[in-house]
N, C-alpha and C positions, 0 to 999 in steps of 0.2 A: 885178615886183620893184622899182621904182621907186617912194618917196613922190611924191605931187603937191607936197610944199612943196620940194624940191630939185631943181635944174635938173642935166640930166645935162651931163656936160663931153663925154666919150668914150666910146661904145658899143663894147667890143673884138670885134672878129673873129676870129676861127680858121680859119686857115692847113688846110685840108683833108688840105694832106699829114700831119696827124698820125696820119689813119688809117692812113697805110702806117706811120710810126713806130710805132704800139700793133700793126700785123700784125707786123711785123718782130720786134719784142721777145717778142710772143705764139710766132711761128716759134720760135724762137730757144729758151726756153724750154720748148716743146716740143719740141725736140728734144734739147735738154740731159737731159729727160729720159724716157730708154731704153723705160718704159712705153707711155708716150704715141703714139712713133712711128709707131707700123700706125694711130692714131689722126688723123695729121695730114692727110689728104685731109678728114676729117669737119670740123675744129675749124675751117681756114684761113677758109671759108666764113661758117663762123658766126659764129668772132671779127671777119670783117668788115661785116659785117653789125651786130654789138653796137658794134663800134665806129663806124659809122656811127651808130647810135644814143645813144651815149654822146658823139658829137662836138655833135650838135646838139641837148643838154640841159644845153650847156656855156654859160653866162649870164656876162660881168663886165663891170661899170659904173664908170665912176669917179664922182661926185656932187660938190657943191660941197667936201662932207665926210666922204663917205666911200667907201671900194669894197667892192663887192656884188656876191657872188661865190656863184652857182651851177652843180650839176651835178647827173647822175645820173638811171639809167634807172630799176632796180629801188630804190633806196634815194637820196631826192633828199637832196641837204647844201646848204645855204644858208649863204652865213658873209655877215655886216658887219661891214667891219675899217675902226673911227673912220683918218682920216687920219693926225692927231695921235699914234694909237699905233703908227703904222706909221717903223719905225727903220731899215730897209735892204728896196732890193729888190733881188734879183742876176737876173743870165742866167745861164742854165746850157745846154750843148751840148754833148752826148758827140756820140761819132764819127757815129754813124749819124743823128744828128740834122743834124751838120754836112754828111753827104749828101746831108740832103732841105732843107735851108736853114732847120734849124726853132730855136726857141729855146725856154726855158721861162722864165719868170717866177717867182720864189719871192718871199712878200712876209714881214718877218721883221716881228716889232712886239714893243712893249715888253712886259715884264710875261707871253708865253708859254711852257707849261710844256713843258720837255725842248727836246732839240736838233732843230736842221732848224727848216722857215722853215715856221708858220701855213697857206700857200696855196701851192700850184704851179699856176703855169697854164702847160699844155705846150699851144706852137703858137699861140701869139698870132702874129698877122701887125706885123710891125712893131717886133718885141718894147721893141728897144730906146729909139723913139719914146713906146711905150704906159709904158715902166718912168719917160723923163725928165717925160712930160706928170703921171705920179700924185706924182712927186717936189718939183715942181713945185710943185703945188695941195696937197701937204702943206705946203710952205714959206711958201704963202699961209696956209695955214689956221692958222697952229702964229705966222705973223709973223716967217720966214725966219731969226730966230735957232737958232744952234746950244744945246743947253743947258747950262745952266748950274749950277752949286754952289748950292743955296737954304741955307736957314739949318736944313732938316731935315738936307741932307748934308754939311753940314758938323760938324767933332768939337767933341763936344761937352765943355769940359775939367774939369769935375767930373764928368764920366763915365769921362774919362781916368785921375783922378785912380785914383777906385774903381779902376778896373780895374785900375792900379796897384799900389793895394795889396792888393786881392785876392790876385794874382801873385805880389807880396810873402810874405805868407803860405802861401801853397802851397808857394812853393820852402822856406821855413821848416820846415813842417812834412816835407815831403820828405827834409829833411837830418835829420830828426831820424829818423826810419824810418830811412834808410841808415845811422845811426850806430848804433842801436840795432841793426839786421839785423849790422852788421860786428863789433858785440861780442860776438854768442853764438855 
């Protein structure tokens, strides 16, 4: 997964205990659901088992410029997420997580579609080390300014104006509809 022209910064690790987190949740879930239950001496085994396997097809890199992020047994996903696009990264730790001492990593970036963050990576060792080190070397990357107002976002005032009297018009023609609606 690694270009030869990018030097890697951080190779992340996964924290093992995530495979009791994804048992736990898989438990859990199976037993929420009433079906399943005569089922759960079968599944326990095997969900651990797939999650053993799903833990060590779990790939993230940081690079001078980017992070590169794989997984997946049956269906691999591969994401490169430019530094520079990358606009927040959080922790996240429900209860059972805070059990097993684990974290997750969500990586937000700019410009993605619909809510929730791009990437989660459950079970990084370190979390909070791995989240400042990628924050870090985006700040290198990007030239640690915060951004700024360019001259595309900012208003543009014959734009304004338009839109002005557009508005103008409309409410015009509105009053004239409700005048005419209130006289028949």
């Amino acid at each position: 997964m690694n270009d030869n022209d990018e030097t890697v910064l951080w190779e992340a690790e996964f924290n093992p205990k995530v495979k009791t987190y994804w048992l736990i949740s898989a438990v859990l879930t199976t037993f929420l659901t009433i079906v399943l239950i005569p089922l759960a001496p079968l599944i326990i085994p095997i969900a651990w088992y797939v999650s053993g396997l799903y833990l060590k097809s779990h790939r993230c890199t940081l690079t001078e410029r980017t992070l590169k992020v794989s997984r997946g047994v049956l269906v691999r996903q591969e994401k490169t997420v430019p530094l520079d696009r990358i606009t927040d990264l959080g922790l996240v730790q429900g209860p059972i997580m805070r059990a097993l001492d684990l974290e997750a990593v969500s990586v937000e970036t700019a410009g993605q579609s619909g809510p929730g963050s791009l990437v989660r990576l459950t079970g990084i060792r370190n979390g909070r080390a791995f989240r400042d080190a990628v924050l870090k070397q985006r700040d290198a990357v990007t030239g640690g300014e915060p951004a700024r107002l360019t001259s595309a976002t900012e208003p543009d005032v014959a734009v304004d104006a338009n839109v002005q009297t557009t508005l103008i018009e409309i409410r015009d023609i509105l009053k004239r509809i409700e005048d005419r609606s209130t006289s028949l």
